[in-house]
N, C-alpha and C positions, 0 to 999 in steps of 0.2 A: 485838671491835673489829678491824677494818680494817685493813691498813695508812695512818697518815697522812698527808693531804697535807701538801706545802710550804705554809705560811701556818697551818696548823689552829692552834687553839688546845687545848691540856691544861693545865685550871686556868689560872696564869698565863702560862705559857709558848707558847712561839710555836715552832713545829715550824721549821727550815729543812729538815733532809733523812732521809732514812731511811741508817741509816749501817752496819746490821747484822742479824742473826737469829741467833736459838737454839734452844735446844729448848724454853725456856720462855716467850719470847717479843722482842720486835721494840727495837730499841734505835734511836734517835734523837739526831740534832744538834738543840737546840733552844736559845734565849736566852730567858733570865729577863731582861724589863725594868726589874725592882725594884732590882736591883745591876748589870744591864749585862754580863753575862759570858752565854759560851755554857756551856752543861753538855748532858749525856748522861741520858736519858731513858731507861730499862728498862721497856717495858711489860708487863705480861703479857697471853699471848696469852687473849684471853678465851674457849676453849675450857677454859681451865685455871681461872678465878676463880670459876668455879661448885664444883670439885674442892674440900675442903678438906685433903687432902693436900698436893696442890699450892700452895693459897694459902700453908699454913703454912711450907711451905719456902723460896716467896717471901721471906715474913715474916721468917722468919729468919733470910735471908740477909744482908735486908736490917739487920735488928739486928746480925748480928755484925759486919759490914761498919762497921757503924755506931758501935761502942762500940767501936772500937782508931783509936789515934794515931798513926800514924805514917808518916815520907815514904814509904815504900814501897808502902804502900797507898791502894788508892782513896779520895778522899774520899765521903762521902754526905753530899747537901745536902737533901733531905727525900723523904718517902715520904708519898703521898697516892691518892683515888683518885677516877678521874673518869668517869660514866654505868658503874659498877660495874667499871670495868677498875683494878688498880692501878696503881701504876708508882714506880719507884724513882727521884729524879733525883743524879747524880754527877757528880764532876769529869771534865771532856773531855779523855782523851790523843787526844794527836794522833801519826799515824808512818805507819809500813805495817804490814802483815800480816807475820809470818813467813813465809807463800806468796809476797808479794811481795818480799821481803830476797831468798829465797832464787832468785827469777826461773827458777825451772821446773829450778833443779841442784839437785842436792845439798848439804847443808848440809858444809862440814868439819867432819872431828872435835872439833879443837882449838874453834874457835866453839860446835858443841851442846853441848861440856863446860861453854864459858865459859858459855852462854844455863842451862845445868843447872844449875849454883850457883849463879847470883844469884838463881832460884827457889827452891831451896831453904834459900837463908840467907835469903831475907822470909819464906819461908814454918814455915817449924822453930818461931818463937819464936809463933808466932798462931796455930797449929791446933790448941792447946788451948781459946783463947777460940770455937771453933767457926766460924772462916772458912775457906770453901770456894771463894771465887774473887776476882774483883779483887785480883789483886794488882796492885802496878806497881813495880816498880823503874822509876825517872826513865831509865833507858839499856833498861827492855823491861818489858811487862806483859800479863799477861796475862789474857783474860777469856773465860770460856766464850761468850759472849752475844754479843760479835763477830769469836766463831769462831778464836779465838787468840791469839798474842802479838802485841803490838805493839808496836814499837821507835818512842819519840821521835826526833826528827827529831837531839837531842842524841848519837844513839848512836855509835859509834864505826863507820865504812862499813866495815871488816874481820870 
């Protein structure tokens, strides 16, 4: 699969913008019109859906992702697949990049210490249930898929 266009349709969803990339594949703004919200789309890059190593680790992800509760982490709102591509769809943080927080300086110390324990107090209690990304503290999250942390726009500018 392609990257897709603005308009496209996946299942039910309506693509607005391409919002990211990984290594396993292309992440998307899209609106489910059944409830009316936007969510984020994970597709996998179809060089990998034919892999089934690959697929599994998808799979998986998206299960562990999926089987834990809590504000910290991503929600997953369903996992389906469309002309053989799969894709994950989840709740849309919204913020900047850590590349963009940090505007081309250096981060301060005191900040990576603070941004380094709120991942690792979401992260500590979940990585026996076997989750390996999405996290999100509601003040920063993070996700391989669109290339790093993201800070809601709630976050504290220091």
């Amino acid at each position: 699969m392609t990257v897709l266009a603005t308009g496209a349709r996946l299942g039910r969803y309506e693509i607005r913008a391409h919002i990211g990339a990984g290594g396993m594949g292309e992440v998307y703004l899209a609106r489910d019109p059944t409830i009316g919200r936007d969510v984020a789309i994970k597709v996998l890059r179809s060089a990998f859906s034919g892999d089934p190593d690959r697929l599994a680790r998808f799979e998986q992800e998206a299960q562990a992702v999926g089987a834990l509760n809590h504000p910290n982490i991503l929600s997953i709102y369903d996992v389906a697949a469309c002309d053989g591509s799969p894709y994950v769809v989840c709740e849309l943080l919204e913020g900047e990049t850590l590349r963009e927080r940090m505007g081309g300086t250096a981060l301060p110390v005191r900040k990576a210490v603070e941004y380094a324990v709120q991942i690792a107090a979401d992260w500590r209690p979940h990585t026996r249930k076997g989750s390996s990304t999405a996290i999100s503290s509601r003040k920063m999250s993070s996700s391989r898929e669109t290339g790093g942390s993201k800070f809601s726009t709630s976050a504290s500018p220091n």
